[in-house]
ZAMARGU-4260 file (C-alpha; in steps of 0.2 Angstrom, whole numbers, plus 5000, padded with zeros to 4 digits):
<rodrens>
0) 5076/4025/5146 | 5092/4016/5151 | 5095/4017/5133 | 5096/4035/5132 | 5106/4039/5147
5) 5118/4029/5140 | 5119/4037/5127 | 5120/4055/5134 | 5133/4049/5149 | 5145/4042/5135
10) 5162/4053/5135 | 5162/4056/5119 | 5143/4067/5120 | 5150/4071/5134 | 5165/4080/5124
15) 5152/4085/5108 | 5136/4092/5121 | 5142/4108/5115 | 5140/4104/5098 | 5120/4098/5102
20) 5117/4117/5107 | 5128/4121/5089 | 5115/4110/5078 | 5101/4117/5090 | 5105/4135/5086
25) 5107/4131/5069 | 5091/4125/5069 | 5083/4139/5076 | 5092/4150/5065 | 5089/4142/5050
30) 5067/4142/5055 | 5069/4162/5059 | 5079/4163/5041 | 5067/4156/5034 | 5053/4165/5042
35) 5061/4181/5034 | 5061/4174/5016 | 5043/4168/5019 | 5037/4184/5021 | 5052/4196/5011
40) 5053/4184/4997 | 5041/4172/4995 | 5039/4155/4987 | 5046/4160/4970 | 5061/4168/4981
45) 5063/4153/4991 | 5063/4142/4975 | 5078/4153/4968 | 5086/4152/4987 | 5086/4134/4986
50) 5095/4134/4970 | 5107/4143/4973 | 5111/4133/4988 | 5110/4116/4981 | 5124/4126/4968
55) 5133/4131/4980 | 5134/4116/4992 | 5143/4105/4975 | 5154/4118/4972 | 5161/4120/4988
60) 5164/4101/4990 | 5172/4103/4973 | 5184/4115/4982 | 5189/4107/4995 | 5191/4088/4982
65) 5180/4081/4998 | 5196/4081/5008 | 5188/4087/5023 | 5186/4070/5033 | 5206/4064/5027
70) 5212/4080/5033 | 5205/4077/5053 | 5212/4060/5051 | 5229/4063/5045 | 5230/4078/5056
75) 5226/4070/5070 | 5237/4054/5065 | 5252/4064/5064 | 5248/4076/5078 | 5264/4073/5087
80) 5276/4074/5072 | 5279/4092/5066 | 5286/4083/5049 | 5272/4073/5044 | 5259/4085/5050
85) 5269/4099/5042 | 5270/4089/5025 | 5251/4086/5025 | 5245/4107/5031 | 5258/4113/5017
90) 5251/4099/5003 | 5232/4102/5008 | 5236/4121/5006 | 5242/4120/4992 | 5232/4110/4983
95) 5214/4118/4990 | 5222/4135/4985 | 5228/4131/4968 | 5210/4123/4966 | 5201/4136/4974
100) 5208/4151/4958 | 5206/4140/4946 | 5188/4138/4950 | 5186/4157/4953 | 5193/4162/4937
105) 5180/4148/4927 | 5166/4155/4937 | 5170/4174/4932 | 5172/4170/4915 | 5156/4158/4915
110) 5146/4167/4924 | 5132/4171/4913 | 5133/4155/4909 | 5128/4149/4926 | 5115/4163/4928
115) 5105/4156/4915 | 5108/4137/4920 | 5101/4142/4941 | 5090/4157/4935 | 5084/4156/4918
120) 5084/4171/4907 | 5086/4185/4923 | 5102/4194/4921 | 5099/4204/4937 | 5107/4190/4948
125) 5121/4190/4936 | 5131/4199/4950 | 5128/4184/4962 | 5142/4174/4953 | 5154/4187/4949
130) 5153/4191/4968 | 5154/4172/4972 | 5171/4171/4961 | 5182/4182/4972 | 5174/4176/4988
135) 5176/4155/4983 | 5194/4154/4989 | 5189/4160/5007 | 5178/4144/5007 | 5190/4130/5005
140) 5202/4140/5016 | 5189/4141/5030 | 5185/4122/5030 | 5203/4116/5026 | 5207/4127/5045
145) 5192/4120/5055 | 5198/4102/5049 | 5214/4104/5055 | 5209/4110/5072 | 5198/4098/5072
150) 5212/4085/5067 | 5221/4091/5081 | 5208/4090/5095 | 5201/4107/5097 | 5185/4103/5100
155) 5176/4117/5109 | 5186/4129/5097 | 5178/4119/5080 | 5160/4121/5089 | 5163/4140/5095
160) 5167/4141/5075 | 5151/4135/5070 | 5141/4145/5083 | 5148/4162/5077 | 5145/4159/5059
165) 5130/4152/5061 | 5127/4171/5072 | 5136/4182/5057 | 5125/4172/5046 | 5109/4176/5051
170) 5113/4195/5055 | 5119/4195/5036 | 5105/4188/5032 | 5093/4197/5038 | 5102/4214/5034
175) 5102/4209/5015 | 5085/4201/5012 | 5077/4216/5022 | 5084/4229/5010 | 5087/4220/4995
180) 5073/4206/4995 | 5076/4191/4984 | 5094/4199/4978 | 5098/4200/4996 | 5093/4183/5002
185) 5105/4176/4985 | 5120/4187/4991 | 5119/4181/5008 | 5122/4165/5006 | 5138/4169/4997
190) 5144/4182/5008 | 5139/4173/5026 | 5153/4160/5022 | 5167/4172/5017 | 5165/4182/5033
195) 5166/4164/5043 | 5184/4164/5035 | 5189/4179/5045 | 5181/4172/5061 | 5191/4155/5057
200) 5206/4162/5053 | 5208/4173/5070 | 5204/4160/5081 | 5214/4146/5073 | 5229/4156/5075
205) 5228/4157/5091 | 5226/4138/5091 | 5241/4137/5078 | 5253/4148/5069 | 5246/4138/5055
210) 5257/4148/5041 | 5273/4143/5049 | 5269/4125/5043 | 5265/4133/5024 | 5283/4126/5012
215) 5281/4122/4995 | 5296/4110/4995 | 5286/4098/5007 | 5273/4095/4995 | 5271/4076/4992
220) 5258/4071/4981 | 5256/4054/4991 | 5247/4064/5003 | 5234/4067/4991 | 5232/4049/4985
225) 5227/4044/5002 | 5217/4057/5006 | 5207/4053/4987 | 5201/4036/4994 | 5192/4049/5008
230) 5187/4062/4996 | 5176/4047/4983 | 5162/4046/4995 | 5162/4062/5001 | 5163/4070/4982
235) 5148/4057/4977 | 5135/4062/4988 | 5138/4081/4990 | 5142/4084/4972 | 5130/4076/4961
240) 5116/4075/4973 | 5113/4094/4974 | 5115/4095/4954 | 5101/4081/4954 | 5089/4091/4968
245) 5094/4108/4956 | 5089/4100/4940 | 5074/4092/4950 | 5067/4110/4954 | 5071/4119/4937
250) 5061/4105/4930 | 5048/4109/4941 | 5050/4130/4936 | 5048/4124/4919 | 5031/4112/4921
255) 5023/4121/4936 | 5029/4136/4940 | 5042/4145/4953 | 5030/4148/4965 | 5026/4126/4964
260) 5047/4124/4966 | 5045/4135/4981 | 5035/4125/4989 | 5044/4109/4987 | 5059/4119/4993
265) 5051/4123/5009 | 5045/4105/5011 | 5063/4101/5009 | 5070/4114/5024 | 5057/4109/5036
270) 5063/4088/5031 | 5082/4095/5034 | 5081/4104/5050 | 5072/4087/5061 | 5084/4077/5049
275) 5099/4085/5058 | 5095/4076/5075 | 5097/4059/5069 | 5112/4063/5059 | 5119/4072/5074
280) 5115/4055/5085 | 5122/4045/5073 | 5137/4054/5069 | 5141/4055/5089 | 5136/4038/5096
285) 5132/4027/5082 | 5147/4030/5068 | 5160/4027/5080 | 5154/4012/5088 | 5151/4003/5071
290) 5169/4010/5066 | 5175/3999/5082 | 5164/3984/5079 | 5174/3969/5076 | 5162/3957/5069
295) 5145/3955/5064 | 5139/3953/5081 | 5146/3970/5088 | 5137/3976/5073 | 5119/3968/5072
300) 5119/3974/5090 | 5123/3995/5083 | 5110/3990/5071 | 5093/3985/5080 | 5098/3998/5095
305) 5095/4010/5082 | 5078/4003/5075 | 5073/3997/5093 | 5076/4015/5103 | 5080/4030/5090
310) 5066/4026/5076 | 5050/4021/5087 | 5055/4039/5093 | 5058/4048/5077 | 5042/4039/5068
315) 5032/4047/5086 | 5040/4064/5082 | 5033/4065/5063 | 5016/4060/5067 | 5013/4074/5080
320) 5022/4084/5065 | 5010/4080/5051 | 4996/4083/5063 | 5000/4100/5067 | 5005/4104/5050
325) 4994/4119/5046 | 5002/4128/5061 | 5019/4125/5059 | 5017/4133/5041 | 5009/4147/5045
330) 5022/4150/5061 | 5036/4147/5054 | 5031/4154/5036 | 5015/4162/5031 | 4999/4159/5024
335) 5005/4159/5006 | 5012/4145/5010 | 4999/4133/5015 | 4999/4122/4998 | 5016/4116/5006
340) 5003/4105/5018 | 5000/4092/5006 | 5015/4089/5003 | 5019/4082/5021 | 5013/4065/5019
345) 5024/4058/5007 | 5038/4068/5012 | 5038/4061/5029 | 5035/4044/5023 | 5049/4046/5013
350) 5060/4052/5026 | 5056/4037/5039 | 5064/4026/5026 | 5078/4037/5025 | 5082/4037/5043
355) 5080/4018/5042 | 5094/4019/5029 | 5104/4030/5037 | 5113/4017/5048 | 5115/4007/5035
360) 5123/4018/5024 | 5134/4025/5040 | 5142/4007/5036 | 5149/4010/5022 | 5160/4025/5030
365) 5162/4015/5046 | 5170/4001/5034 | 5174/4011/5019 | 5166/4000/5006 | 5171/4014/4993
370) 5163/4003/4978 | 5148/3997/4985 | 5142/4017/4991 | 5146/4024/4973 | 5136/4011/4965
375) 5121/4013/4977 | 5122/4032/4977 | 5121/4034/4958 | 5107/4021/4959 | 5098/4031/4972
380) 5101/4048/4962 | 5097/4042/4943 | 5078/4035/4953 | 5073/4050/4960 | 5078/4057/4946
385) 5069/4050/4933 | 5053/4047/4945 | 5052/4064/4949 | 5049/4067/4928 | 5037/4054/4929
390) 5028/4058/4945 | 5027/4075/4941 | 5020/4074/4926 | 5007/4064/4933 | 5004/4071/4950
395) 5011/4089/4949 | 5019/4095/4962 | 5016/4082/4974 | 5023/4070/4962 | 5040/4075/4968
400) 5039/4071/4987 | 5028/4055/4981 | 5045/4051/4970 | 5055/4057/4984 | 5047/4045/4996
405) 5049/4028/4985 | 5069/4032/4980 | 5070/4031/4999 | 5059/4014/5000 | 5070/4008/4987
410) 5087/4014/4994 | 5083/4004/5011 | 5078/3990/5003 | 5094/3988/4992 | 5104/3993/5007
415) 5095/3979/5019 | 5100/3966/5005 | 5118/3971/5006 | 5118/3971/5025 | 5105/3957/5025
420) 5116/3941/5031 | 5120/3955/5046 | 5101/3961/5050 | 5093/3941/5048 | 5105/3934/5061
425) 5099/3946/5073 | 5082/3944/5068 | 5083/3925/5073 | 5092/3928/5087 | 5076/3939/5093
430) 5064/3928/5087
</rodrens>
C-alpha cells in the first residue's frame, strides 16, 4: 500500500488529479455512448462506427504531422522568450493550416473514393466525408491550441478542455444517433471535434492572445525539422495502426459479416476504456521517472515497480472482468450482443501482455530510440496483420482476438530481449 500512496502524494498527480476525473468521465461517457449505439444502431452500426473512427484517428494525426508532443516541448522550452516562442506558434500555424486545406480539398474530391474504401458500396454515408472536409481544419487547429497551453503550463485550462468536449460530445451524440441512427452516430464523430474547436479557441484566448504571435515572416523551417524527430513515432503508431485495425474489420465484413465485425468492435471499446488507466499511470508517474533515469539501475528499479505493484493489480481486475462477462454485456449493451462473450478470453489475455509491454515500450519515448520503435512497430502491425487472415480463416471471429492476443505475446517478447540486459540484472539482484 506504501506503494500506492506514493504514488498518489507525488506533485505531479497531485498537479494532473484533475485529469484522473477527465479519463474517468471519459470513460463513463464513452460506456453510456456506447449503450446508445448498442441499442440505436447495433452490431452492424457499431462495426461502421469503429471504422470511421480508426479513419479518423489516422487522418487527424496526419494533420497535425504528429507534432503534438514537440509543440508542449518547445513551447514550454521557450516559454520566457516571446521571439522563440513567437517563431515556433507562427511556423506550427502555418504549417498545420497549410496541411490541414490541402487534406480537405483531397478528401472532398475523393470522397466517394473513401466511402467505398470504410463502407463498401453504400452511397448514403457519402455525405460523412464531404462534411468531414470542411470541418478537418478545426481539428488540427484545436490540438495545435491545447499543446500550446499546454506547453505553456496551463494545466487545469488543458483538463477543463477535455471535460467540456468530452460533455459536447456525448450530447451530440446522443442527439444525432437518436434521430438519425447509424448516420447520426457516423456524423457525430465528425462534428463532436469541430465544436471542441470553438470551446478551445474561447478559452485559449483568454489564456493568450495567441493571433498576436501569428507572422509569416517568422516562419523558420528548422522548427519543423526538430519537431519531425517527435512526429516519427507518434505518426508510426497512430497512423498505420488504425489503417491496419480498419482493414482487419473490412476483412472480417467480407468473410463473416458486419454484424461478426461489430462484435469484435465492441470487444475492442470494452479493451480501451480499462486500457486507459494504465496508460494514465504510466503517462503520470512512470514516463517521467524513466525520462530522469540516469542509468540502468534507476531504470530496472521503474521497471519491476511496475510489474511488482501495477500488474498483480491489473491481472486481479480482469479476472473478476471475464467472470462477470455476461453482465457487463448486457449493461452496458444489450442482449444482441452476447456473442461478444467469447471473445473475452483471448482478448484479455492479449491485453495482459500488452500492459506488460507498455513500460517497455514507454522507453523508447523516455529515451527516444526513434529506430528501434519504428522497426518494432511495423513488426507488431505486419503480425497482427497477417495472423488475423490466418486466424480467421480458421477460427472465425474469434480468430482475431486469438491473433490479437499472440502479436501481443510476441511484441513483449521482442521488447524484453531489447531491454533484456536491463530486466536480467534486476532479476539477479532479487534472486
Amino acid at each position: 500500500m506504501s506503494f500506492y500512496r506514493k504514488i498518489i502524494q507525488t506533485n505531479l498527480f497531485k498537479i494532473t488529479s484533475l485529469n484522473s476525473l477527465s479519463v474517468a468521465l471519459k470513460i463513463g461517457i464513452g460506456l453510456i455512448t456506447s449503450k446508445i449505439l448498442a441499442v440505436f444502431v447495433g452490431p452492424s452500426g457499431m462495426a461502421l462506427v469503429g471504422n470511421l473512427r480508426n479513419f479518423l484517428t489516422s487522418l487527424e494525426n496526419i494533420a497535425t504531422l504528429g507534432f503534438q508532443n514537440g509543440i508542449v516541448k518547445y513551447t514550454a522550452e521557450s516559454e520566457k522568450s516571446r521571439i522563440e516562442l513567437q517563431k515556433i506558434i507562427s511556423t506550427v500555424f502555418i504549417a498545420l493550416v497549410g496541411v490541414a486545406i490541402l487534406l480537405s480539398i483531397i478528401l472532398f474530391c475523393s470522397a466517394s473514393y473513401w466511402n467505398e474504401k470504410i463502407f463498401g458500396d453504400n452511397t448514403e454515408y457519402l455525405i460523412v466525408f464531404k462534411a468531414l472536409s470542411f470541418v478537418l481544419p478545426t481539428y488540427g487547429l484545436s490540438i495545435f491550441f491545447i499543446s500550446v497551453i499546454n506547453g505553456l503550463g496551463k494545466f487545469k485550462k488543458v483538463i477543463s478542455i477535455n471535460i467540456i468536449g468530452n460533455i459536447v460530445g456525448l450530447l451530440t451524440s446522443v442527439f444525432l444517433i437518436i434521430q438519425f441512427k447509424t448516420i447520426g452516430a457516423l456524423m457525430a464523430i465528425i462534428i463532436a471535434p469541430s465544436l471542441l474547436f470553438f470551446i478551445t479557441f474561447y478559452l485559449v484566448q483568454k489564456e493568450i492572445q495567441i493571433f498576436q504571435f501569428i507572422k509569416l515572416d517568422v516562419f523558420d523551417f528548422k522548427v519543423l525539422k526538430n519537431l519531425s524527430a517527435y512526429s516519427l513515432m507518434t505518426l508510426v503508431s497512430s497512423v498505420f495502426g488504425p489503417f491496419v485495425f480498419l482493414a482487419i474489420r473490412n476483412h472480417i465484413i467480407q468473410d463473416l459479416g458486419i454484424e461478426q465485425a461489430g462484435y469484435w468492435e465492441t470487444m475492442t471499446r470494452i479493451s480501451s476504456y480499462y486500457l486507459m488507466f494504465v496508460s494514465a499511470i504510466l503517462s503520470v508517474y512512470f514516463l517521467p521517472k524513466l525520462s530522469k533515469a540516469q542509468n540502468n539501475q534507476e531504470t530496472k528499479t521503474i521497471f519491476f515497480q511496475y510489474y511488482k505493484y501495477i500488474l498483480p493489480v491489473f491481472v486481479l481486475a480482469l479476472a473478476v472482468l471475464y467472470f462477470s462477462r455476461f453482465f457487463v454485456i448486457q449493461l452496458l449493451f444489450t442482449k444482441e450482443f452476447l456473442p461478444v462473450t467469447y471473445l473475452f478470453f483471448w482478448q484479455l489475455f492479449g491485453d495482459v501482455f500488452k500492459v506488460c509491454a507498455l513500460i517497455l515500450g514507454y522507453q523508447f519515448f523516455a529515451k527516444r530510440k526513434t529506430l528501434m520503435f519504428i522497426l518494432t512497430e511495423f513488426f507488431s502491425l505486419s503480425v497482427l496483420y497477417f495472423s488475423s487472415l490466418y486466424f480467421i480463416k480458421e477460427f472465425q471471429i474469434e480468430g482475431v482476438v486469438m491473433a490479437y492476443a499472440l502479436n501481443n505475446l510476441i511484441y513483449f517478447i521482442i521488447l524484453f530481449l531489447c531491454f533484456r540486459s536491463v530486466l536480467k540484472k534486476k532479476s539477479e539482484e532479487l534472486s
